[in-house]
N, C-alpha and C positions, 0 to 999 in steps of 0.2 A: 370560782367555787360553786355558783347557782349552777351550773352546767356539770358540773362534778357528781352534783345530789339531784340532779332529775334523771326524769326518766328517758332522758335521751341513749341513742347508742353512743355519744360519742364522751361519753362518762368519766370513761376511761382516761380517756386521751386529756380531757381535761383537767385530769385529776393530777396527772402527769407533770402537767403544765405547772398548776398550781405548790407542787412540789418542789419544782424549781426555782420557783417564785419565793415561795415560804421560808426556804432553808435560814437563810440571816437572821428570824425574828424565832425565838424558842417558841411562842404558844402556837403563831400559823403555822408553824411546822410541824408539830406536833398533833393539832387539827386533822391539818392534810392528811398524814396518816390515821389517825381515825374514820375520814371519810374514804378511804382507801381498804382499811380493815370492812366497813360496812360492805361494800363492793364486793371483798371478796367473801364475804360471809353471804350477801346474796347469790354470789356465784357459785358456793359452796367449793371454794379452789380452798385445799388444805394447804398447800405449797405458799398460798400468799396470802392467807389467814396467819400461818405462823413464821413468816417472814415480818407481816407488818405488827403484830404482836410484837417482836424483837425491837426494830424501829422505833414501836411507841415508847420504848422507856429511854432508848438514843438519842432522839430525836431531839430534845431539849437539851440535854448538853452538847453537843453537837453545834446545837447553834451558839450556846454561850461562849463556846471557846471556840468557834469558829473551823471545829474541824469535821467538815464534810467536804464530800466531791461534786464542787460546781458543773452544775447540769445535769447531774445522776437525775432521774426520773422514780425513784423512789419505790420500784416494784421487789419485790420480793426475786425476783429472777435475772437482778442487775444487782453485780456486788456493792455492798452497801459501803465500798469506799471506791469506788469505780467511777472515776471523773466520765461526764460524757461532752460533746458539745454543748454550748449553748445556743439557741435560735437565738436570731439577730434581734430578735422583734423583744424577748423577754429579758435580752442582756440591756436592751436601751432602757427598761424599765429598771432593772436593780440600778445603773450608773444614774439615773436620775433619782434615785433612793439614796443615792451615795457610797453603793457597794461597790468593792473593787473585788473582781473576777482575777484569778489568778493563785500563783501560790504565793506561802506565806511567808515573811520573813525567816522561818522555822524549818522554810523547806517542805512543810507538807505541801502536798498534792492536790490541786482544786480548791486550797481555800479562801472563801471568800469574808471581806472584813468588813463592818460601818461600825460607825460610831453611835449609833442610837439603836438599840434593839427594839423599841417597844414599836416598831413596823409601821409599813408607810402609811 
């Protein structure tokens, strides 16, 4: 997330990252997209100012009832139930948080489950 809010180019990507990361726990998720809205309100991109707008009020339920798309990267111009991969490197990180990648009992699509929300 320190890489998300500098002033680095690679911001973005990080932000990305971070969104993957965050989905299981309501507040980091919900964060993430705020630091994503910052992003694009300094980019002055309307397209994903009012995408992550949207998001920020999802975002929290989302994770409480565990229905989002594992590995979506969280932009405004990836559908916001659009399962994506996950890197190998950020999936070892949720399985060691206790998250199980996959769908749900339920049959949704990408969702991922733990037993402690309040994040690693």
């Amino acid at each position: 997330m320190a890489t998300a809010t500098g002033p680095t180019p690679e911001r973005r990507a990080a932000a990305e990252r971070a969104h993957i990361l965050s989905q299981p726990w309501p507040w980091r998720h919900t964060r993430t997209h705020g630091v994503m809205l910052r992003l694009a309100m300094r980019d002055r991109d309307l397209v994903e100012i009012a995408g992550q707008l949207v998001r920020l009020v999802v975002a929290a339920p989302g994770s409480l009832t565990g229905r989002y798309p594992d590995g979506n990267t969280g932009r405004a111009r990836v559908g916001i139930r659009t399962p994506m991969p996950v890197p190998a490197d950020i999936a070892a990180l949720l399985a060691d948080a206790g998250v199980r990648l996959g769908p749900a009992d339920d049959d949704t699509p990408g969702r991922a489950t733990t037993t402690d929300r309040s994040g690693p």
